[in-house]
C-alpha positions in Angstrom: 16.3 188.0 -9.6 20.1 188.0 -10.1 21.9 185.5 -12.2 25.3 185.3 -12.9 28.0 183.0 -14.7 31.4 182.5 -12.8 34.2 181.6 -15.1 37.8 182.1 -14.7 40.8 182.9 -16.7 42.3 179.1 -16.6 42.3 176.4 -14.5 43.0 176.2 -10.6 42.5 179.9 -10.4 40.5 179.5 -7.1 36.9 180.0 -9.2 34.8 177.8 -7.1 36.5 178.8 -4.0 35.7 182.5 -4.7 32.0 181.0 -6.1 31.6 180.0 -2.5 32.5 183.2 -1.3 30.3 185.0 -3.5 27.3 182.7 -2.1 28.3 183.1 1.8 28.6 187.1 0.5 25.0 187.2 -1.0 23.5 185.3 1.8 25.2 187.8 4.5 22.1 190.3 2.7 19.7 187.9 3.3 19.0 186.2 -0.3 18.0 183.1 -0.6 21.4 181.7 -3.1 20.9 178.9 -5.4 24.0 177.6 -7.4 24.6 174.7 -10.2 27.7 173.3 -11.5 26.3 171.7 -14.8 28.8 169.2 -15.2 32.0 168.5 -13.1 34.8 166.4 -14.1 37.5 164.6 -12.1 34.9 163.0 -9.5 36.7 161.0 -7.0 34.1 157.7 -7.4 32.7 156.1 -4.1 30.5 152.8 -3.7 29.4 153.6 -7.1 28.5 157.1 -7.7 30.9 159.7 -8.6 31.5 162.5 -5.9 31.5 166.1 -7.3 33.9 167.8 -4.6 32.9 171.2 -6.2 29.3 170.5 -6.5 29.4 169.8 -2.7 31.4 172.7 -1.6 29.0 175.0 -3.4 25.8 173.6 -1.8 27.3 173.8 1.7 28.7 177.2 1.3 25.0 178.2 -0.6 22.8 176.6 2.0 20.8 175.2 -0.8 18.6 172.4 0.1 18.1 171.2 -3.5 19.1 167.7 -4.3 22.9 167.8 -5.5 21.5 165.9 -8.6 19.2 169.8 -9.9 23.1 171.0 -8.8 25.2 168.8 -10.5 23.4 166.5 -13.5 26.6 165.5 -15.1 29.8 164.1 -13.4 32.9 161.9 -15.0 35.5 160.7 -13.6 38.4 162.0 -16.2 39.2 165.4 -15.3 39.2 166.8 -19.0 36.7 169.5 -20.4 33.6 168.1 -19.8 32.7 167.8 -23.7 35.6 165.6 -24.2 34.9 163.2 -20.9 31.6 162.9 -21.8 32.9 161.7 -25.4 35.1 159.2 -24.0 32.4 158.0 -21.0 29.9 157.4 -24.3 27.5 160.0 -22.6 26.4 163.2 -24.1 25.2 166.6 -22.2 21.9 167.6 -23.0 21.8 171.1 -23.1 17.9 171.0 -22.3 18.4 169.2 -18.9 20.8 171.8 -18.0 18.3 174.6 -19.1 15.4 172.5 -17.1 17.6 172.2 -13.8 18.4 176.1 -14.1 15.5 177.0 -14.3 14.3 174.9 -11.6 17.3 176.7 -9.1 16.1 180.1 -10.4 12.1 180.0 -9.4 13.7 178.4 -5.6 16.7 181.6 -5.5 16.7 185.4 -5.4 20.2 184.9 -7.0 21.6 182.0 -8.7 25.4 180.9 -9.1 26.7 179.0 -12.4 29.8 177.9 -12.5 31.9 176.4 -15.5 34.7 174.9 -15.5 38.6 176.7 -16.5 37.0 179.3 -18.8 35.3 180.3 -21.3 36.7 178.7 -24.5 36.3 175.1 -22.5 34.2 172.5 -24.4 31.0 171.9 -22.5 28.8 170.2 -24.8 29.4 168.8 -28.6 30.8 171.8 -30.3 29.5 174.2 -27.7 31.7 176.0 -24.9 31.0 177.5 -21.9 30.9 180.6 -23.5 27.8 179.6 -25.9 26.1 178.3 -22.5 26.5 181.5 -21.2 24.7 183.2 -24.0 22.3 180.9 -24.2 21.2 181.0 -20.9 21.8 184.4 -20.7 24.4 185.3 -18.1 26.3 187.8 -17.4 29.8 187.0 -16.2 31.9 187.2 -13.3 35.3 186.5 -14.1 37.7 184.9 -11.9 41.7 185.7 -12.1 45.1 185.2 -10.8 45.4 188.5 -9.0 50.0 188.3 -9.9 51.9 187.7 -13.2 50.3 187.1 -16.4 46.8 187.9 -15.4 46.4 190.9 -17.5 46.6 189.2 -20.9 44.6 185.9 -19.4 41.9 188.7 -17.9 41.9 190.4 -21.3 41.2 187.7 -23.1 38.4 186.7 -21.6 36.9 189.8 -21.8 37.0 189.8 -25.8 35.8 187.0 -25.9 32.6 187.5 -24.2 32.4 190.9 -25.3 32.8 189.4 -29.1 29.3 187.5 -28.0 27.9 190.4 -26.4 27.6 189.0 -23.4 27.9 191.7 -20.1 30.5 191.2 -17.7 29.2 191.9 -14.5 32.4 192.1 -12.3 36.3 190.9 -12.4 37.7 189.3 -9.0 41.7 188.6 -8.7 42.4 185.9 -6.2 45.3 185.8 -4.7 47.7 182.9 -3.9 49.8 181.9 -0.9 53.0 182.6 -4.1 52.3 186.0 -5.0 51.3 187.3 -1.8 51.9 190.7 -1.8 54.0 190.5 -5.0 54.3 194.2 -7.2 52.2 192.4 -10.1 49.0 191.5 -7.6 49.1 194.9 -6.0 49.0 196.8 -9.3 46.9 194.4 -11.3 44.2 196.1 -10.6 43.9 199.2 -12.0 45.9 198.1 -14.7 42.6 195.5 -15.5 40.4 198.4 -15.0 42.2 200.7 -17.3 42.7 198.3 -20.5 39.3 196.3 -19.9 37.5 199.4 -18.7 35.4 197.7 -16.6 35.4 199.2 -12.9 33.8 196.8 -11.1 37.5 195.1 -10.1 38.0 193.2 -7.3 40.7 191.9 -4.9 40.7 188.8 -2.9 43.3 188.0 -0.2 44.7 184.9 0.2 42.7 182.9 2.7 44.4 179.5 3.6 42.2 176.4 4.4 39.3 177.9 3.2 37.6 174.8 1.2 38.3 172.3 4.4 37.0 174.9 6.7 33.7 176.9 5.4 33.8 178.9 8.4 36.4 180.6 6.6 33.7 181.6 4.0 32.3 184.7 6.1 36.3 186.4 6.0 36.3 186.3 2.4 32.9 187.5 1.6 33.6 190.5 4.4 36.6 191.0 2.2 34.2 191.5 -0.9 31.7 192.7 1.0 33.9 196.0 2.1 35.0 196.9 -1.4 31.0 196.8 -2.5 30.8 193.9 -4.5 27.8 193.7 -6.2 26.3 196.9 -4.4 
C-alpha cells in the first residue's frame, strides 16, 4: 500500500492536473488507484448540489468507482481556504469523517491520492492546515511546482515546512506552463531544487494543452513521468 499527499507550492500551479496524471501513471502498472479531495471550494452549484470540478476530474482520471461523496465529503461554493468557507457557510470539517472516508479509499486501493488545496500552510479545518492533515494522517508528500521563475524559493519553502513536522517528502514535480515554455529558469530549475532541497527525486512535466477537457491526454503526461521513473 502506497499513500501519498499532493500539495503544491501556491495556487493554480497545475496540482490536480498533475494529481490526474500521477493516477493515469499508477494505473499504466496495473494498481488499482483510489483518490480523495477532502474538501473542495469554488463549486460551480447545479439544481442544488455543488459540483466539485476537481473531485470529478480525479475520479475519471483514477477510474475509481467510489461514490464522489467517500471522494469529496465537503464542498462550498466560495473559493477561499476551505477552513475559512466553511466558517462563513456555518459548517465545520470534521476531521474524523475525513479520516473515516480515507480509510475507506485505502482498504478499496493499492495506492491512494490526497489532494489539498494551494499548499501546505492553507487552513483546512479550525486552526488546522493541510500540513497538520498530512501528519495526521500520515502522508508523505508529493509537491507540486511552477517549473520557471520564483519556484525555487516557493519549492523551498515547502520543504521546511514539512521537514519542520517531519513529515517525508516523497518526490518534487515542476509543471510547466504554456508562459515559460522552455524559458532558462524551467530548464535549470531542476537541479537547482535538487541541489538546495537535496531531494533527488525531481521531476519535469511538459506543458500539455487541453489536458483537463480531454483525459485522453492523461496517458502523454504520465508516459512523460513514467520515462524519468517516477515513483520506480
Amino acid at each position: 500500500m502506497k499513500t501519498f499527499f499532493i500539495t503544491g507550492t501556491d495556487t493554480g500551479v497545475g496540482k490536480t492536473i498533475v494529481a490526474g496524471i500521477i493516477a493515469a501513471a499508477m494505473r499504466a502498472r496495473r494498481l488499482k488507484v483510489g483518490v480523495m479531495k477532502p474538501a473542495e471550494t469554488g463549486c460551480r452549484e447545479k439544481r442544488g448540489d455543488l459540483l466539485p470540478s476537481d473531485a470529478i476530474f480525479l475520479k475519471k482520471a483514477s477510474g475509481s468507482d467510489l461514490p464522489l461523496d467517500i471522494i469529496c465529503p465537503y464542498r462550498f461554493s466560495e473559493a477561499l481556504a476551505p477552513a475559512v468557507a466553511a466558517k462563513r457557510a456555518g459548517r465545520k470539517i470534521d476531521l474524523r469523517v475525513i479520516e473515516r472516508n480515507f480509510e475507506h479509499i485505502r482498504a478499496e486501493s493499492d495506492i491512494v491520492l490526497v489532494e489539498g488545496a494551494g499548499g501546505v500552510m492553507v487552513p483546512f479545518s479550525g486552526r488546522k492546515l493541510y500540513l497538520d492533515l498530512a501528519a495526521e494522517l500520515g502522508l508523505p508528500l508529493i509537491i507540486v511546482a511552477r517549473a520557471g521563475l520564483g519556484t525555487i524559493n516557493h519549492t523551498l519553502l515547502t520543504v521546511a515546512a514539512a521537514r519542520a513536522r517531519k513529515i517525508k517528502i516523497s518526490a518534487i514535480i515542476l509543471n510547466q506552463g504554456r508562459k515559460n515554455k522552455g524559458d532558462a529558469a524551467s530548464l535549470t530549475n531542476p537541479e537547482a531544487v535538487k541541489d538546495y532541497s537535496g531531494i533527488k527525486a525531481v521531476y519535469s512535466l511538459q506543458f500539455i494543452a487541453g489536458i483537463k477537457k480531454n483525459p485522453a491526454l492523461l496517458k502523454k503526461g504520465a508516459d512523460i513521468l513514467l520515462s524519468q521513473g517516477f515513483l520506480a
